[in-house]
C-alpha positions in Angstrom: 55.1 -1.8 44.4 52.1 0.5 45.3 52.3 2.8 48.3 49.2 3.5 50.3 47.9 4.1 53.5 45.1 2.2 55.8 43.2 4.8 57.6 41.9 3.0 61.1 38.5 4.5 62.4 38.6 5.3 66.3 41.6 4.2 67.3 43.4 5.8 70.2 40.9 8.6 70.4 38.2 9.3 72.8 40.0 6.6 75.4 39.2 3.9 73.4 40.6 1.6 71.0 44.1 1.0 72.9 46.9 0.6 70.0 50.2 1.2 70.7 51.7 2.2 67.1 55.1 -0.4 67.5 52.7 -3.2 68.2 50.1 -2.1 65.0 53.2 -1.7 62.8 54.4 -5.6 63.8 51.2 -6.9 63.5 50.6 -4.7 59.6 53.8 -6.5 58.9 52.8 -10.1 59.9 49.7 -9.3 57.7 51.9 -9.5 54.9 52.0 -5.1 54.7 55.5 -4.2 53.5 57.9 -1.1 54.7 55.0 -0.2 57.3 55.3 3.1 59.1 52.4 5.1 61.4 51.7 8.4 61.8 50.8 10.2 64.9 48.7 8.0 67.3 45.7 7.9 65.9 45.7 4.7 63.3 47.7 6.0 59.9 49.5 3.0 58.3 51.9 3.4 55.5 53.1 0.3 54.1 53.4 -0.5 50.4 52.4 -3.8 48.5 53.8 -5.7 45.9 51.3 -5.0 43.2 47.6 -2.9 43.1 45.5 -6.2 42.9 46.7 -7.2 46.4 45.2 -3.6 48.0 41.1 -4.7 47.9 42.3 -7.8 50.7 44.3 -5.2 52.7 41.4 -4.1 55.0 39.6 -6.6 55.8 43.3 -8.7 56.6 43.9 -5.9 58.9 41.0 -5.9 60.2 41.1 -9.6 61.5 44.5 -8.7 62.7 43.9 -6.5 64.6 40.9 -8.1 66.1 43.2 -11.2 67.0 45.9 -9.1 67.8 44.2 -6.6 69.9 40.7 -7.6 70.6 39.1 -5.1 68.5 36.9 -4.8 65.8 37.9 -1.1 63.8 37.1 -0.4 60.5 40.0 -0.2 58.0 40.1 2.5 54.5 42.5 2.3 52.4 43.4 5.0 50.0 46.4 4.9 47.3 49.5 7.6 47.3 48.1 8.5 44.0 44.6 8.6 45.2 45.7 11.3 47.8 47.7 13.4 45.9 44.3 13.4 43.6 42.6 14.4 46.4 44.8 17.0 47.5 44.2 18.8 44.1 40.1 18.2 44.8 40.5 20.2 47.8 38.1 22.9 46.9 38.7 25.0 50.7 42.4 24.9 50.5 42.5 28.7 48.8 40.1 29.6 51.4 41.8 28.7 54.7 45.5 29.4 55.0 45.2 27.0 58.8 45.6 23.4 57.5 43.7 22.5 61.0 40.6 23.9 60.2 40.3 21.4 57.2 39.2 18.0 57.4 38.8 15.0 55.3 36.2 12.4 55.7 37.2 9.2 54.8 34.1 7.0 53.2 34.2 3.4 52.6 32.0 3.8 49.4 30.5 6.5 47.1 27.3 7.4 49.0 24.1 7.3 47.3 22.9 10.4 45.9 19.9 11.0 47.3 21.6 10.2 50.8 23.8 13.0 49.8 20.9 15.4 48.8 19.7 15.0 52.4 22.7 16.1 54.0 22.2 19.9 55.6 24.1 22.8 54.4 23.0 25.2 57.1 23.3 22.8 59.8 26.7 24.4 61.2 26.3 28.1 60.1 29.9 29.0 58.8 31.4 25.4 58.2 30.7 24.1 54.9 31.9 20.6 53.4 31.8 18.9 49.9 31.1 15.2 49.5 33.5 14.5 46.5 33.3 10.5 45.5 34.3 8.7 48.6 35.2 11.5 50.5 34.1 14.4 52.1 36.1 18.0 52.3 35.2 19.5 55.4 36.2 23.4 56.5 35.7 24.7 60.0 36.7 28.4 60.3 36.2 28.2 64.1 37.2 24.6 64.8 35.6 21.1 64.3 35.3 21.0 68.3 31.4 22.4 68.6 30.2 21.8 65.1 27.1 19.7 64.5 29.3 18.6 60.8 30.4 15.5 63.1 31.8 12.3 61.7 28.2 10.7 63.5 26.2 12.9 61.2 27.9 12.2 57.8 27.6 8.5 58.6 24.0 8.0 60.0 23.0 10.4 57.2 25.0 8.8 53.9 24.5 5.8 56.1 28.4 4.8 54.5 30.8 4.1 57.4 34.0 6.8 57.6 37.0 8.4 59.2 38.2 11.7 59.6 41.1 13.1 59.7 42.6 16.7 59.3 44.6 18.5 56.5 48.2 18.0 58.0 47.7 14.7 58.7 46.7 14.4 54.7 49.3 16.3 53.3 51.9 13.9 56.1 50.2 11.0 54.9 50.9 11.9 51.1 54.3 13.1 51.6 55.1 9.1 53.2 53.2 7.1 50.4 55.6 9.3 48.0 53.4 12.1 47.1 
């Protein structure tokens, strides 16, 4: 059995993408997910799977799901337990903020390009600085994510790779229920 999570992108946030959790975790099940549990409202699916080869089908057969289910078309990552507890040790911000709010993760559906990457702007939020690290991104904000131009929009349109975000609690939550 492999733990992991699927990490839905703009799902009950903003006032869009309507999902009651009891309803997602019924239709993750009838998707053939196994032990599936969410956390907080905001699209995080734990489930596990009978073997690692059966992961690369789990996003896109969520996907369709929830479409039929639900009516909408979200975007689906999946990331392993052991691929976030790897990640936890990448953190490179964690020494430097003792608020686990104030970091993020960006979740990337592939390894940008590099020279995508190269155009990224370090100085474009004075005081927040981020990492892109493989498929994701470490994000800090001392002063809050709420007014900074490091936005989820900007990491996309400029590594032109489709993400999600989330913040360092709801990591470290997400490790601790994939086993981590």
């Amino acid at each position: 059995m492999v733990a992991a999570v699927a990490l839905l992108r703009g799902v009950n946030v903003g006032g869009k993408a309507k999902v009651p959790m009891a309803e997602l975790r019924q239709v993750a099940e009838e998707a053939g997910l196994i032990d599936v549990r969410t956390y907080v409202q905001s699209g995080n699916v734990a489930f596990t799977v009978p073997a690692k080869k059966a992961l690369p089908a789990v996003p896109d057969t969520l996907r369709t799901a929830i479409s039929a289910s639900f009516g909408l078309d979200v975007d689906v990552l999946v990331r392993t337990g052991d691929e976030l507890a790897t990640l936890a040790d990448r953190n490179p911000f964690l020494d430097d903020e003792p608020r686990p709010t104030m970091l993020h993760v960006v979740f990337l559906a592939g390894t940008p390009d590099r020279s995508r990457i190269a155009g990224l702007d370090p100085d474009r939020a004075p005081g927040d600085r981020f990492l892109v690290d493989g498929s994701e991104i470490f994000v800090h904000y001392p002063d809050g994510s709420g007014r900074s131009k490091l936005t989820l929009d900007y990491f996309e349109r400029t590594l032109e790779v489709r993400g999600t975000a989330r913040n360092w609690n709801t990591v470290t939550r997400l490790l601790e229920m994939t086993g981590g």
